[in-house]
N, C-alpha and C positions, 0 to 999 in steps of 0.2 A: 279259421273258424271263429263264430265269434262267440265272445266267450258271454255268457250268462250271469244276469246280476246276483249277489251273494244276497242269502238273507239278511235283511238288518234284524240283531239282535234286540236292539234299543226298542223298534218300532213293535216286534211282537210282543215282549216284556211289555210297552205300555200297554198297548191291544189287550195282553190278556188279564193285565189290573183292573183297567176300567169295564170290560167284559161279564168279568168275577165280580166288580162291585157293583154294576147296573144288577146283576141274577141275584146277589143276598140279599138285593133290598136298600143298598144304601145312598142308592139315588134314586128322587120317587118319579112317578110319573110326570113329566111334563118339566123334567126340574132343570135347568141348567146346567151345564158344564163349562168352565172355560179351562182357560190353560194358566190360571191363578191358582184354580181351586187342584188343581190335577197337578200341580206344582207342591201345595202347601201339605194336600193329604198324603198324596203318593210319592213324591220327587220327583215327578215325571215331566223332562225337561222341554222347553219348544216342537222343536223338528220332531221328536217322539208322538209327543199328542198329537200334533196336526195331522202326520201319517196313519197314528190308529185310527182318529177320530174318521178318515178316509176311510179307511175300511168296516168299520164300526155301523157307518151309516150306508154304505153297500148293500151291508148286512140286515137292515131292518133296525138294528138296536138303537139309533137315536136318527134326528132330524134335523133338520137347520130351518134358519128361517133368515133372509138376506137383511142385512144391516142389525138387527138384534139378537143369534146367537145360536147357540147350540141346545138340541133340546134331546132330554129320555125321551123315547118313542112308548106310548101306553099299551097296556095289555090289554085284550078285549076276549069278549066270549065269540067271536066270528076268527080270535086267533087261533082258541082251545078248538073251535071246531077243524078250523083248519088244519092246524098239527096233529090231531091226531088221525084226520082223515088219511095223511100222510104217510103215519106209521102202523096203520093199521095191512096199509096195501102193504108197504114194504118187507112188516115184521111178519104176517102170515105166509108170503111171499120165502123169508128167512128160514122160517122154522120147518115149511114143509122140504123145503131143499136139503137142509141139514138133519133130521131128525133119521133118516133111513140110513146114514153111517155118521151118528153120535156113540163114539169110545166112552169106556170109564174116566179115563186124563180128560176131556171134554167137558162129563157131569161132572165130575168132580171139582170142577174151577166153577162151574155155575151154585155147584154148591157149598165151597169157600165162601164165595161172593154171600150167599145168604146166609152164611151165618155172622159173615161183621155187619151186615143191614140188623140182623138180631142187636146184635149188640151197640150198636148205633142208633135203633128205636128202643132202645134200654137208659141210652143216656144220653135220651131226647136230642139228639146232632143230628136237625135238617138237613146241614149242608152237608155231611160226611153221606149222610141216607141215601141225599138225592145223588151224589156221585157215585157210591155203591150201586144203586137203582140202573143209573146210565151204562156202568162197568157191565151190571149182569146181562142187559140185553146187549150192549157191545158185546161182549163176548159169543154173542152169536151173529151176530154180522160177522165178525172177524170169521168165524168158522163155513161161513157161507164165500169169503173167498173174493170178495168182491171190494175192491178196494173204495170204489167211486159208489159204492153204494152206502160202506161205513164214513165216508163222509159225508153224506146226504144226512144219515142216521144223525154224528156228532152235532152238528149245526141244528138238526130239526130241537136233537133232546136237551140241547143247549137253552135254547126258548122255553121249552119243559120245564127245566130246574128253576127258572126265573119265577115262574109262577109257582109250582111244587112248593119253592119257597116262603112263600104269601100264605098258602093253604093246606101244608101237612102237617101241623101243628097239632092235629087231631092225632092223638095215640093211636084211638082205634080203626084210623087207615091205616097207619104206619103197619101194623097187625093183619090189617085184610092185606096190603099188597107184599107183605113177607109171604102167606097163604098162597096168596093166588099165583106168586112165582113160583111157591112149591108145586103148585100144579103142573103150570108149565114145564118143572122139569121131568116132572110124570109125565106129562103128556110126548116126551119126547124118547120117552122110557117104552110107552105104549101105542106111539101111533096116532095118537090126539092132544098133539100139540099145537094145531092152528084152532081148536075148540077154547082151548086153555085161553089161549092169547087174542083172541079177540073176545070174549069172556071180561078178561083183566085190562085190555085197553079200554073197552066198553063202559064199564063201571069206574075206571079211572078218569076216564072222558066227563062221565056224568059227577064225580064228586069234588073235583077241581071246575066244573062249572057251578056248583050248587056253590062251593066253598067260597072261589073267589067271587060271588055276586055276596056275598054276606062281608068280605073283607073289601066290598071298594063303601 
């Protein structure tokens, strides 16, 4: 039989540096990367970066251009439209599946999750928020059972957090989408939880578009 190649540790460790540093911000649109700078920031040695940057740009996150380099791939309002078209189908899709046998052990994780988002929009940490964010709706993927769907999910809200992170800066989103998760978990308490959730993708849609056209 033959045997199957092993993961390379090196290659996902770089993968998922350069990944986490395209989503905070710290490469901008349009910007360069080689294997100088991913060396000097990161440590991250030859054959690692060549391999993530492989995957990297599969993925949509960055671009090449032949004889001149490596480029961040930019964010646009036909992306926002895109992504969340995406998870609009999938997450109402999620929540009506799950909500006719969601247990206490169930809400109760959805409602851990909201209360370090509380305190994460307390001491203003985008990047904890927007991981917490991604956590609370993963966690109902996960419950929906569906393996190849929670990665559809991860990869879409991966692009999310990128932008999230340009435009939640605003307190008083951070506040409406704590609210509007509480909904959600009401709505799955009573039976109207795909009301809740496209409700809050809806509105989420529309203020990461207003936000990010004021932040390019």
């Amino acid at each position: 039989m033959k045997q199957l190649p092993r993961p390379n540790p090196l290659k996902l460790q770089a993968y998922t540096i350069l990944k986490e540093a395209i989503i905070r911000g710290e490469f901008h649109d349009h910007e360069m990367i080689t294997e100088r700078s991913a060396h000097e920031r990161f440590q991250i040695s030859r054959t690692p970066f060549r391999e993530a940057i492989q995957t990297l740009e599969a993925e949509g996150w960055i671009y090449s251009i032949p004889y001149k380099g490596t480029f961040v791939s930019p964010v646009t309002t036909q992306d926002i439209h895109d992504l969340f078209e995406i998870r609009l189908i999938l997450e109402t899709y999620v929540v009506n599946k799950i909500q006719s046998h969601m247990d206490l052990k169930s809400l109760k994780q959805l409602e851990t999750i909201l209360q370090s988002m509380k305190v994460s929009s307390r001491e203003q940490n985008d990047y904890d928020f927007m991981l917490l964010d991604k956590d609370f709706h993963q966690w109902m993927f996960e419950l929906a059972g569906n393996r190849r769907l929670v990665a559809v999910f991860i990869q879409t809200s991966d692009m999310i957090r990128r932008i999230g992170m340009r435009v939640l800066h605003r307190e008083s989103r951070r506040e409406e989408v704590i609210a509007e998760h509480q909904q959600i978990i009401d709505g799955l308490k009573n039976g109207r939880a795909e009301e809740a959730m496209v409700q809050h993708l809806k509105k989420q849609q529309q203020s990461y578009i207003d936000l990010y056209r004021q932040s390019i």
